[in-house]
N, C-alpha and C positions, 0 to 999 in steps of 0.2 A: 366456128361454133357448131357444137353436136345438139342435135335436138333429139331426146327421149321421150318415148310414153312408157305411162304406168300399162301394164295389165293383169288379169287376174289366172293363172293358167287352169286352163279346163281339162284338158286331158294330155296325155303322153302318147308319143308312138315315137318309140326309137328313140331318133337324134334331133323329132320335131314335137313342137309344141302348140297345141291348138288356144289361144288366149283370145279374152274376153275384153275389149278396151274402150268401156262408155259404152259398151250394147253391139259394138262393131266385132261380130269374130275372125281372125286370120292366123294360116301357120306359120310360125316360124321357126328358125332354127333354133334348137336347145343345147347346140355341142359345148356350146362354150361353159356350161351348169351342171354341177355334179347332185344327183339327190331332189330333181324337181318332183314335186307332188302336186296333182289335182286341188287346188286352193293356194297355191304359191300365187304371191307375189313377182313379178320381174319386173324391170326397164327394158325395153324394147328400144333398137335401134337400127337401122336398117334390115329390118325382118331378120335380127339374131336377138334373143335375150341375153344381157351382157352383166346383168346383173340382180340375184335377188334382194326383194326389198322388203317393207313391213307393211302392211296395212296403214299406218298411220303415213308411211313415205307414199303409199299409193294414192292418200287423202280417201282412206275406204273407212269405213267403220269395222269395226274388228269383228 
């Protein structure tokens, strides 16, 4: 079983991603996402974002 979290990405550097998840920040890896933006959504997974996702999949309000 894979366990994911939502988070909200805050900012870029490179090949990492600074994300926001429930009020907790940490970087992760962004290699695996082409075209991340500062308000993306991802699934986090062992500190790589593996997948972008929507606000409504993040259970955020848009």
């Amino acid at each position: 079983m894979c366990v994911g979290l939502s988070a909200k990405v805050v900012a870029i550097n490179k090949d990492m991603a600074l994300v926001d998840a429930s009020g907790a920040r940490r970087e992760v890896s962004a290699e695996l996402l082409d075209d991340l933006e500062p308000g993306d959504y991802v699934m986090v997974h062992a500190g790589v974002a593996i997948a972008k996702i929507t606000a409504d999949e993040a259970g955020e309000e848009a």
